[in-house]
C-alpha positions in Angstrom: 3.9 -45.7 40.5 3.3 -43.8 43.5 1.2 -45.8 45.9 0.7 -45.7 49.8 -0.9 -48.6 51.8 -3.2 -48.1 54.9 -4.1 -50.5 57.2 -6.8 -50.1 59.4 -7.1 -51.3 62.2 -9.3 -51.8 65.5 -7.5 -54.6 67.8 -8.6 -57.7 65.4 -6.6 -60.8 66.0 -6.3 -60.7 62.1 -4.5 -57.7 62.0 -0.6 -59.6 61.6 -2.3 -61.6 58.8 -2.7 -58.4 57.2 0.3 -56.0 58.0 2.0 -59.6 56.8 0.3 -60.0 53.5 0.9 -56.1 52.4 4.9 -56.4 53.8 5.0 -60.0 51.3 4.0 -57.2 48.3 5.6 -57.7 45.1 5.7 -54.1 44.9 6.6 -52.4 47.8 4.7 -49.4 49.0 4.7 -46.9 52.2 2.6 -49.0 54.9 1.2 -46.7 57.4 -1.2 -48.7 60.4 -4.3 -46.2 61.3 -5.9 -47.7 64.4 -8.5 -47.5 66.9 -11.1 -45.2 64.7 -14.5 -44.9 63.5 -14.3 -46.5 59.3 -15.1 -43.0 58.4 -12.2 -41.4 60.1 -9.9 -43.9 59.2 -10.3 -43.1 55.6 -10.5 -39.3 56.2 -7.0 -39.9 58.0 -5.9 -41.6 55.0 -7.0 -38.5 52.8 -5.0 -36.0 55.2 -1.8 -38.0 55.6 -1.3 -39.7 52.1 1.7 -38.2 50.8 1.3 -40.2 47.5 -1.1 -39.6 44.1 -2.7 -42.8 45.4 -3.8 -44.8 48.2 -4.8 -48.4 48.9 -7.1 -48.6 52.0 -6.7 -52.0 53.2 -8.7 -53.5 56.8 -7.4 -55.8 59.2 -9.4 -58.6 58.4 -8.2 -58.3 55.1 -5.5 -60.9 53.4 -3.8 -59.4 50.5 -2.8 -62.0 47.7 1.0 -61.1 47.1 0.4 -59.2 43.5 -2.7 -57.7 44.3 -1.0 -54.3 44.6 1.0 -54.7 41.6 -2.5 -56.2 39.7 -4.0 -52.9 41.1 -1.6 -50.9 39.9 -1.5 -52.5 36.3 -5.1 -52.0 36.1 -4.9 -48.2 37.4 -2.6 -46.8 34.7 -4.1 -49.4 31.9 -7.5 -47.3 33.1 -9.0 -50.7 33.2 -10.3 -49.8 37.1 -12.7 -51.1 38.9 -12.8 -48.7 41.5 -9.8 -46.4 42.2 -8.8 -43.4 44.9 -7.2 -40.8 43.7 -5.5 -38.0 45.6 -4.9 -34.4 44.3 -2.9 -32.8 47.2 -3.9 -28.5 46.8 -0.4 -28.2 45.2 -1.7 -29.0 42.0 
């Protein structure tokens, strides 16, 4: 499944903690680092530059458990969500 990681981030000392728990994925995914904006930006950003059906909008003082993308995933195409993004580029 197409997915895109971004990590957001505003100079926390947690930020390696959490680039390192999304690079320890068991599913690898595009991981681009957003930094030094406003919450609401940083997800606009993430709306503009995703170049994936879907995101995962993760913050720096977040610590991802290594399947948590993969658990994500599962529960995205099973439509068992709990809360999902989804990105519809104007090509479609």
């Amino acid at each position: 499944m197409d997915v895109e990681a971004f990590l957001i981030t505003n100079g926390r000392s947690t930020f390696d903690y959490a680039l390192k728990s999304l690079e320890n994925q068991t599913v690898k995914v595009k991981i681009t680092v957003i930094r030094d904006k406003k919450w609401v930006d940083a997800v606009n950003e993430c709306v503009d530059i995703c170049e994936k059906p879907y995101f995962i909008r993760v913050d720096d003082d977040m610590f991802l458990h290594p399947e948590c993308i993969a658990y994500m995933i599962c529960r995205i195409l099973t439509r068992k969500l709990i809360c999902a993004y989804y990105y519809r580029s104007e090509e479609h």
